[in-house]
N, CA, C and O atoms as a GROMACS GRO file, in nm:
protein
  420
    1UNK      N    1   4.462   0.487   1.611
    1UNK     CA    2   4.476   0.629   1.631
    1UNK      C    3   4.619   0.663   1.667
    1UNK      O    4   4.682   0.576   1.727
    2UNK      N    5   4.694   0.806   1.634
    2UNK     CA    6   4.815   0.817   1.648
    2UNK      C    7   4.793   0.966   1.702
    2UNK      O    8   4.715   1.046   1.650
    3UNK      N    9   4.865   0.989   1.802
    3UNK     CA   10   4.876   1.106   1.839
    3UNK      C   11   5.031   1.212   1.843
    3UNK      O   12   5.134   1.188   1.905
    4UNK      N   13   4.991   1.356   1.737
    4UNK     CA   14   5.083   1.376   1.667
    4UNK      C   15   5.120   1.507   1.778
    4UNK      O   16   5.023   1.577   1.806
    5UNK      N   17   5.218   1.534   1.826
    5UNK     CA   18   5.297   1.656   1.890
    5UNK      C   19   5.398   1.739   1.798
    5UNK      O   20   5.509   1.705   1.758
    6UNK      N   21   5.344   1.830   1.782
    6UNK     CA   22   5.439   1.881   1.659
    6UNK      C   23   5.476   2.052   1.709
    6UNK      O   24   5.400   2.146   1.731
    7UNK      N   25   5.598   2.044   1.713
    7UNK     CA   26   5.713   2.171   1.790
    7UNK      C   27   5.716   2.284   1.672
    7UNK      O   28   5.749   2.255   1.557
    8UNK      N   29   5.687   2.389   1.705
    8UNK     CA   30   5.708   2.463   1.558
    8UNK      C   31   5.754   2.605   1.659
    8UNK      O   32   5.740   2.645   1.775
    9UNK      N   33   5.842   2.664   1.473
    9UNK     CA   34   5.870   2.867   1.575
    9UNK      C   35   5.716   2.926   1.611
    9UNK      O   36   5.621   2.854   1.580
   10UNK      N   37   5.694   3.038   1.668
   10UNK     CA   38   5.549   3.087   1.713
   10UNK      C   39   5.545   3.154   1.580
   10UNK      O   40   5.442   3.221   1.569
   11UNK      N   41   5.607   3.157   1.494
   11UNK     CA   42   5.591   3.307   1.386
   11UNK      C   43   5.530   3.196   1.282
   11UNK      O   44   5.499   3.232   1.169
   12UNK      N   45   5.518   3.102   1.311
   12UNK     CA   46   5.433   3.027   1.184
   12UNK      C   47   5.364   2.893   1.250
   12UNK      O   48   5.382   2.773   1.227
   13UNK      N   49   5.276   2.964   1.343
   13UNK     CA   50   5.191   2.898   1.423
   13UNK      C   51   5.074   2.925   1.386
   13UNK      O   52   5.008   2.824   1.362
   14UNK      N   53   4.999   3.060   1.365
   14UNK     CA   54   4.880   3.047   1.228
   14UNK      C   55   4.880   3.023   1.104
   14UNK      O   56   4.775   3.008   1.042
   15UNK      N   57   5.010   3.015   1.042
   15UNK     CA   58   5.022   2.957   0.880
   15UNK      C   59   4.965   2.764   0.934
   15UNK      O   60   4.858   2.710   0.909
   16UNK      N   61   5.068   2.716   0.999
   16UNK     CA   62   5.042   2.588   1.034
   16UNK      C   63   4.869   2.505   1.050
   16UNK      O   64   4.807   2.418   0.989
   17UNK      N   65   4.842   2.609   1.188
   17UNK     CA   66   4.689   2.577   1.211
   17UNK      C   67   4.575   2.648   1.088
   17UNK      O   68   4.454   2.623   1.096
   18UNK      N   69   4.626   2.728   0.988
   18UNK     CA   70   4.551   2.731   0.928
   18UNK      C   71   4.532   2.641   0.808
   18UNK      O   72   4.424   2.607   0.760
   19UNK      N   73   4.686   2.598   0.755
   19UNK     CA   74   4.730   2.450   0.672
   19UNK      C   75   4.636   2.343   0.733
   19UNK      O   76   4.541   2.295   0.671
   20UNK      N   77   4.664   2.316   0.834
   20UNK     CA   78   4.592   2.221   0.916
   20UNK      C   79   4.422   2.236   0.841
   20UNK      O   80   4.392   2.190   0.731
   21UNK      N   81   4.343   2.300   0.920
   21UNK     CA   82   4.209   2.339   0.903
   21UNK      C   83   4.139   2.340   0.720
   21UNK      O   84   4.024   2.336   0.678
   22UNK      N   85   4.254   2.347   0.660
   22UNK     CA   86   4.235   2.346   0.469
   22UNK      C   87   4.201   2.251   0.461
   22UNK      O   88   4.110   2.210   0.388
   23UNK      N   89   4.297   2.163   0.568
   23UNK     CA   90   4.299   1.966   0.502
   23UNK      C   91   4.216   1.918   0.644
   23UNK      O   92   4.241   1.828   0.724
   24UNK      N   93   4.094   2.028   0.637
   24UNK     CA   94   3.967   1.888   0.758
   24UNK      C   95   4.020   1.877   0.879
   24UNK      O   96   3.955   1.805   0.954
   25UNK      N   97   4.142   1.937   0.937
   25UNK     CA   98   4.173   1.880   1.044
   25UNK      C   99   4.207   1.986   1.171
   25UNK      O  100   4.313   2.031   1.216
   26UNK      N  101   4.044   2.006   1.212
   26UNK     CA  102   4.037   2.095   1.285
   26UNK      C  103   4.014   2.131   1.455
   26UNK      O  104   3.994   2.233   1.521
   27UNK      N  105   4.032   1.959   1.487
   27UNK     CA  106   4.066   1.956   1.626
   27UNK      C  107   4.190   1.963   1.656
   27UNK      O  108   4.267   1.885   1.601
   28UNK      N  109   4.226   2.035   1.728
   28UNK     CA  110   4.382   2.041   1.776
   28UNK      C  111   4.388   2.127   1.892
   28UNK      O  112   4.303   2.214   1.910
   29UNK      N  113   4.492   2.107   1.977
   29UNK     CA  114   4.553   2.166   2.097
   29UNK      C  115   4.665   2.261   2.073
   29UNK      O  116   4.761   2.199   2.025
   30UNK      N  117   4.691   2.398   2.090
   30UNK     CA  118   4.792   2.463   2.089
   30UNK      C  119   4.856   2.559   2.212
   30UNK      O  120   4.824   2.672   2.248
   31UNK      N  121   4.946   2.482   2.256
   31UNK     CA  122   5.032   2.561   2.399
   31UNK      C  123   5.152   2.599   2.360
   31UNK      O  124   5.231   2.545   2.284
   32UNK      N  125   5.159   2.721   2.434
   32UNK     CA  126   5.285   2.815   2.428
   32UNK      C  127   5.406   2.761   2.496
   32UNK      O  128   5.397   2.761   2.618
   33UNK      N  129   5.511   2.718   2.449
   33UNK     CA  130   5.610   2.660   2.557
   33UNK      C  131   5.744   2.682   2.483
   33UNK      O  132   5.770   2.718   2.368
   34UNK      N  133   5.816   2.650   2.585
   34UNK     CA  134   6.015   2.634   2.536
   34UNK      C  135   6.074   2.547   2.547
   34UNK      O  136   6.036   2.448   2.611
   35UNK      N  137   6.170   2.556   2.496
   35UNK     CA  138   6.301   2.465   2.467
   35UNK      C  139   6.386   2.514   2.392
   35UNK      O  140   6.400   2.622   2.334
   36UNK      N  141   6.466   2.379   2.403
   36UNK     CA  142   6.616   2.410   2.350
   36UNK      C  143   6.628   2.283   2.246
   36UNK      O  144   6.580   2.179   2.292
   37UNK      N  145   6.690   2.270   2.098
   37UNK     CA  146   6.721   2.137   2.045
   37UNK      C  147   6.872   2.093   2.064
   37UNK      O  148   6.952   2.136   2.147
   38UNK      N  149   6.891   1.990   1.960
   38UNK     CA  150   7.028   2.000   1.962
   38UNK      C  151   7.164   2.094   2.010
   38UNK      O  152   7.256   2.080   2.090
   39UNK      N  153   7.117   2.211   1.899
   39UNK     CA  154   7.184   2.313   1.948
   39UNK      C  155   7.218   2.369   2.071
   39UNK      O  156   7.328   2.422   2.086
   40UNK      N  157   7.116   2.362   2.187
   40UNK     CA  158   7.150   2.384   2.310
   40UNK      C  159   7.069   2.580   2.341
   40UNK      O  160   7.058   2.666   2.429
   41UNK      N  161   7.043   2.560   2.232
   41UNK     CA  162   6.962   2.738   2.254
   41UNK      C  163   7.076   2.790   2.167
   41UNK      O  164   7.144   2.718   2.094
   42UNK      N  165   7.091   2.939   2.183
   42UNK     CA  166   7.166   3.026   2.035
   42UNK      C  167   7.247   3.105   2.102
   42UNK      O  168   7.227   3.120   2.223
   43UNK      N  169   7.352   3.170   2.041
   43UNK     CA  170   7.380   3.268   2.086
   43UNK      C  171   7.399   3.386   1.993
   43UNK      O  172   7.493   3.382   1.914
   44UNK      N  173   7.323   3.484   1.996
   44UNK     CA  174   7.342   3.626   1.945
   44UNK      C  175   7.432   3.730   2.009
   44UNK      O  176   7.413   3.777   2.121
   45UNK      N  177   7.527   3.760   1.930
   45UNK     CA  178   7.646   3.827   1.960
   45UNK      C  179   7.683   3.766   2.116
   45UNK      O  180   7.676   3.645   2.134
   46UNK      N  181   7.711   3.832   2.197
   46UNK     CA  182   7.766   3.823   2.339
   46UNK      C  183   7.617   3.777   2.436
   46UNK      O  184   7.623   3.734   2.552
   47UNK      N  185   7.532   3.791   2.383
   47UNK     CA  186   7.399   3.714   2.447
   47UNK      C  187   7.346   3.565   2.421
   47UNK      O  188   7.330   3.516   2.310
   48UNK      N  189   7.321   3.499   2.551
   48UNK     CA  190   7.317   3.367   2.468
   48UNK      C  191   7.156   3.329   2.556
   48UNK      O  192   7.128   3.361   2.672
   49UNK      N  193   7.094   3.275   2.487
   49UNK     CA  194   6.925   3.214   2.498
   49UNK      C  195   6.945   3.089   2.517
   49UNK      O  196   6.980   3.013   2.426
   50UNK      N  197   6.927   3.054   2.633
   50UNK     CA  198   6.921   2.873   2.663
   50UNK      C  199   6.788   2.810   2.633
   50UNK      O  200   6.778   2.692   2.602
   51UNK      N  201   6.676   2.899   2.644
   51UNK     CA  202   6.554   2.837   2.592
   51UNK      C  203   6.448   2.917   2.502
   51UNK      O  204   6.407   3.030   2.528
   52UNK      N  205   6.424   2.866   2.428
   52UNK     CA  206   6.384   2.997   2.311
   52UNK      C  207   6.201   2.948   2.303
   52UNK      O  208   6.178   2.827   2.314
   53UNK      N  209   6.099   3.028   2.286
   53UNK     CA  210   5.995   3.041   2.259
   53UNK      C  211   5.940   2.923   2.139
   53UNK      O  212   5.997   2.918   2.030
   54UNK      N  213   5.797   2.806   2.180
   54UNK     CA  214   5.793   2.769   2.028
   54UNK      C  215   5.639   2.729   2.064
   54UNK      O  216   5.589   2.778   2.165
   55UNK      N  217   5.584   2.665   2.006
   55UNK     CA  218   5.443   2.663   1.990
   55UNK      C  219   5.424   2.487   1.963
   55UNK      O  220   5.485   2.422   1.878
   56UNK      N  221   5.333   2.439   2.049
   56UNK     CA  222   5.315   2.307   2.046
   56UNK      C  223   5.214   2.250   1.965
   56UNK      O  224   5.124   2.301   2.032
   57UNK      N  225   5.164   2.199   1.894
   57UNK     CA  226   5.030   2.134   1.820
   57UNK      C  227   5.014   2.010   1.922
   57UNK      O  228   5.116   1.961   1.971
   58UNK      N  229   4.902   1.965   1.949
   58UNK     CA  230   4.828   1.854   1.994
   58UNK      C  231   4.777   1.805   1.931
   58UNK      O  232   4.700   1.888   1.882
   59UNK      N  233   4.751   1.659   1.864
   59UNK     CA  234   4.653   1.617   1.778
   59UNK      C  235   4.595   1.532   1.774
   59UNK      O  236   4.638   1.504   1.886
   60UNK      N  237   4.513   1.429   1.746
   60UNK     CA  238   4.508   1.290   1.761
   60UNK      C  239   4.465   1.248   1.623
   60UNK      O  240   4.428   1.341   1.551
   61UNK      N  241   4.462   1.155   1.584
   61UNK     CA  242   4.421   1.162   1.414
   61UNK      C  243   4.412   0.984   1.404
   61UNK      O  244   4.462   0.898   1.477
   62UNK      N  245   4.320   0.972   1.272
   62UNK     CA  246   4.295   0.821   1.274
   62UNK      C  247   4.436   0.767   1.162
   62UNK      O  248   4.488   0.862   1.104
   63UNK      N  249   4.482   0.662   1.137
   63UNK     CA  250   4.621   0.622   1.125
   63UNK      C  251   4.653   0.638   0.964
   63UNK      O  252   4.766   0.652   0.917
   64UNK      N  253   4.540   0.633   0.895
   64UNK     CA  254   4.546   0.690   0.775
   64UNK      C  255   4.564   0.836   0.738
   64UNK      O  256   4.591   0.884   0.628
   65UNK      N  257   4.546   0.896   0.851
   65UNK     CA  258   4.585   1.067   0.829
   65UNK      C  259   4.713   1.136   0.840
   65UNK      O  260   4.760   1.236   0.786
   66UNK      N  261   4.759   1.041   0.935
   66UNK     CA  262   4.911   1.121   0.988
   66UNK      C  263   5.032   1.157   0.895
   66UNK      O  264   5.101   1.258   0.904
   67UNK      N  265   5.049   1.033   0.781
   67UNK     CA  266   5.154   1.134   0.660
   67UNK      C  267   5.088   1.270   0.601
   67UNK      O  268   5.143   1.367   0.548
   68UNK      N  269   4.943   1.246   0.630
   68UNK     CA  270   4.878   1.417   0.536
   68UNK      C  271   4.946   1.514   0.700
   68UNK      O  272   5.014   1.616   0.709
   69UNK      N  273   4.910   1.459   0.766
   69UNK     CA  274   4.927   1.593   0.901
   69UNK      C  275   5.048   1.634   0.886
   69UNK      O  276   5.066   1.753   0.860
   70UNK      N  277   5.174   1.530   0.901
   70UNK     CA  278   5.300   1.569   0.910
   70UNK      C  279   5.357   1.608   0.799
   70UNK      O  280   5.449   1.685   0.826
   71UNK      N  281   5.340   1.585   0.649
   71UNK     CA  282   5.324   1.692   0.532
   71UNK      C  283   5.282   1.810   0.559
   71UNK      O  284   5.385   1.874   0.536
   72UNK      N  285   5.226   1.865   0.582
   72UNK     CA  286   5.153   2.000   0.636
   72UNK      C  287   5.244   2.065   0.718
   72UNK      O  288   5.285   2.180   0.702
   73UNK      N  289   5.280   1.978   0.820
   73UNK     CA  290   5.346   2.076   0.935
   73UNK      C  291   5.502   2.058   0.913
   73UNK      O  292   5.591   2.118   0.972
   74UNK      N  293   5.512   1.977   0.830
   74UNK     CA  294   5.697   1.996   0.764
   74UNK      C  295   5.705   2.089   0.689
   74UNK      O  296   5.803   2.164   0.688
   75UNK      N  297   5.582   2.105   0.596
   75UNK     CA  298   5.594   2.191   0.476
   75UNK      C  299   5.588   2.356   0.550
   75UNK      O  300   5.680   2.438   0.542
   76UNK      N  301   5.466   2.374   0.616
   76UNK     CA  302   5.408   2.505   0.626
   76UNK      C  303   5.532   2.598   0.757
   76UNK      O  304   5.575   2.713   0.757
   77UNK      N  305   5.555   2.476   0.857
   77UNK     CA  306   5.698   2.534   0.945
   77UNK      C  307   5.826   2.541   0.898
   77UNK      O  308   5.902   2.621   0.953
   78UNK      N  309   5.869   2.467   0.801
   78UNK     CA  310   5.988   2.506   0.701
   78UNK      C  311   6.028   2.615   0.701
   78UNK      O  312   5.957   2.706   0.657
   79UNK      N  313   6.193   2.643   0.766
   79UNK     CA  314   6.239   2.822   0.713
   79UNK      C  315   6.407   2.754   0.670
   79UNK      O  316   6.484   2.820   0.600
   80UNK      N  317   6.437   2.642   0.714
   80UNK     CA  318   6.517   2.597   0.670
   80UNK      C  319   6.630   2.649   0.772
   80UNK      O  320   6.746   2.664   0.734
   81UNK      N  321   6.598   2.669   0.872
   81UNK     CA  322   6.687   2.719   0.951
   81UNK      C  323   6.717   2.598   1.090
   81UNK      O  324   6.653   2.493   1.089
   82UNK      N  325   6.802   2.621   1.185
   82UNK     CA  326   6.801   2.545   1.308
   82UNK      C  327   6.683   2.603   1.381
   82UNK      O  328   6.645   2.720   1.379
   83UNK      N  329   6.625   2.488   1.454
   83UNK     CA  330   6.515   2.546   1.529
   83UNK      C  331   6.351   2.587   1.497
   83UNK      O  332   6.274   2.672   1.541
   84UNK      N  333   6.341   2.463   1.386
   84UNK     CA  334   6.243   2.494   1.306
   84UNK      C  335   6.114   2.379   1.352
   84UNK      O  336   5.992   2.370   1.340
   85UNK      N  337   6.214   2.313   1.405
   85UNK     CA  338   6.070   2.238   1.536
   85UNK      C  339   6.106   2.082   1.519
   85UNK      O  340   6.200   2.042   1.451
   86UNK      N  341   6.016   1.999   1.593
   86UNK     CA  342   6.017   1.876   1.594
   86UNK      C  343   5.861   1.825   1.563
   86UNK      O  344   5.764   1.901   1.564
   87UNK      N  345   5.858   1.725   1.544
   87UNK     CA  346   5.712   1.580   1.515
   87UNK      C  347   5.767   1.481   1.551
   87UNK      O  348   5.870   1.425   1.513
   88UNK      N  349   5.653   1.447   1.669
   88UNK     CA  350   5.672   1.302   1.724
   88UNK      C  351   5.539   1.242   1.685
   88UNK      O  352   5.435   1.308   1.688
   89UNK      N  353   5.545   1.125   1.650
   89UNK     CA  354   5.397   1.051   1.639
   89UNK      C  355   5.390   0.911   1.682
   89UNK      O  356   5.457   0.821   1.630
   90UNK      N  357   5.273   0.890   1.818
   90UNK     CA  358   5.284   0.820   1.902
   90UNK      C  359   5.093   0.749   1.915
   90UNK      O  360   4.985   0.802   1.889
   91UNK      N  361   5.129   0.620   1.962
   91UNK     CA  362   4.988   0.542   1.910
   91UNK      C  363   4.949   0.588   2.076
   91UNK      O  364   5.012   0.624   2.175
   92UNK      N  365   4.785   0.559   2.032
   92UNK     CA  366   4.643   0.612   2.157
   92UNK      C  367   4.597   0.497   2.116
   92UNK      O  368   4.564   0.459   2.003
   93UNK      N  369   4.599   0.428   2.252
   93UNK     CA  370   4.492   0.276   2.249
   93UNK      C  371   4.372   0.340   2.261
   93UNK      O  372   4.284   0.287   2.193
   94UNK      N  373   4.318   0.487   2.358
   94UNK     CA  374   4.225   0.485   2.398
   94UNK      C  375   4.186   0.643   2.379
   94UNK      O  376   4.279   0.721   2.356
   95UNK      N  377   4.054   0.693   2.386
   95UNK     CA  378   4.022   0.835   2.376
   95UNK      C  379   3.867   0.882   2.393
   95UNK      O  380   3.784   0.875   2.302
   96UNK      N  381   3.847   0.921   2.500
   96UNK     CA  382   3.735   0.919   2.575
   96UNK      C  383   3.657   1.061   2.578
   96UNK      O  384   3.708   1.135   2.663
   97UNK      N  385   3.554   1.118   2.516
   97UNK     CA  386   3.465   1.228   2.491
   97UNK      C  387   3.431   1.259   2.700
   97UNK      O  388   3.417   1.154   2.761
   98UNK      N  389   3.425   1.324   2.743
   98UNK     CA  390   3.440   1.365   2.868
   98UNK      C  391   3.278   1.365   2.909
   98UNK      O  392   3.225   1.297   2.997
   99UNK      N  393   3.209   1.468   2.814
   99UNK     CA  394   3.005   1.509   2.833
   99UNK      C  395   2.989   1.368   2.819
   99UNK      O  396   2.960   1.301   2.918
  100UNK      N  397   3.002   1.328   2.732
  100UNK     CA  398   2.891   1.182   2.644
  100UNK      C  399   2.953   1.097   2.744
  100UNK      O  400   2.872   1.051   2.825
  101UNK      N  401   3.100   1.058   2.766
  101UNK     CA  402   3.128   0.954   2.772
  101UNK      C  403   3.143   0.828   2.695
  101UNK      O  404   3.122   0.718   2.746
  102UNK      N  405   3.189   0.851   2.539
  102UNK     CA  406   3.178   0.779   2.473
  102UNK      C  407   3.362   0.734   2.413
  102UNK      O  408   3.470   0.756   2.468
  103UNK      N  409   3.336   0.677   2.307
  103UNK     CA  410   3.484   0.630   2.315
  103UNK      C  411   3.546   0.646   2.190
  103UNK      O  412   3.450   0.638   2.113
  104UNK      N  413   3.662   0.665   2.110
  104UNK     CA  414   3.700   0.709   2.022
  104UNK      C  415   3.719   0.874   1.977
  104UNK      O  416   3.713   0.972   2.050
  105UNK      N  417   3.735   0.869   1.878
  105UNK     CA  418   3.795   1.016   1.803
  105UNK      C  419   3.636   1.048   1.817
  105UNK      O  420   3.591   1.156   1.778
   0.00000   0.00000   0.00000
């Protein structure tokens, strides 16, 4: 199992989760949060934004899925601009149903 964190702008945070949900993959976590990348935040005219608004995906997925997930969320968050998000994808030894108590995805 690999668990995928994927940084996107908020303005294509239902294109994404709805990409997502086309291709079966309809558990996911989405929190509102900020940051800054490389860039350091922006500056518009004489105003400058040290941390700008973006939208988080949560995911967990079995290890054969994750090039379809991260296809999806490269493609559908694409504006081609700075600040168009990040994907990290990171292994889950373990993943535990909370009611049942059972184990796996």
């Amino acid at each position: 199992m690999k668990m995928i964190r994927a940084i996107v702008r908020p303005d294509k945070n239902e294109e994404v989760a709805d990409a997502l949900a086309g291709a079966g993959i309809n558990a996911l976590t989405k929190i509102d949060v900020v940051g800054r990348g490389k860039q350091k935040g922006i500056h518009v005219g004489s105003v400058y934004y040290d941390e700008l608004p973006k939208v988080m995906f949560l995911l967990v997925t079995e290890d054969d899925q994750v090039a379809t997930v991260v296809e999806i969320v490269k493609k559908t968050a694409y504006t081609g601009n700075f600040g168009d998000g990040k994907i990290f994808v990171t292994p889950v030894e373990e993943a535990y149903t909370v009611r049942t108590g059972s184990s796996g995805l």
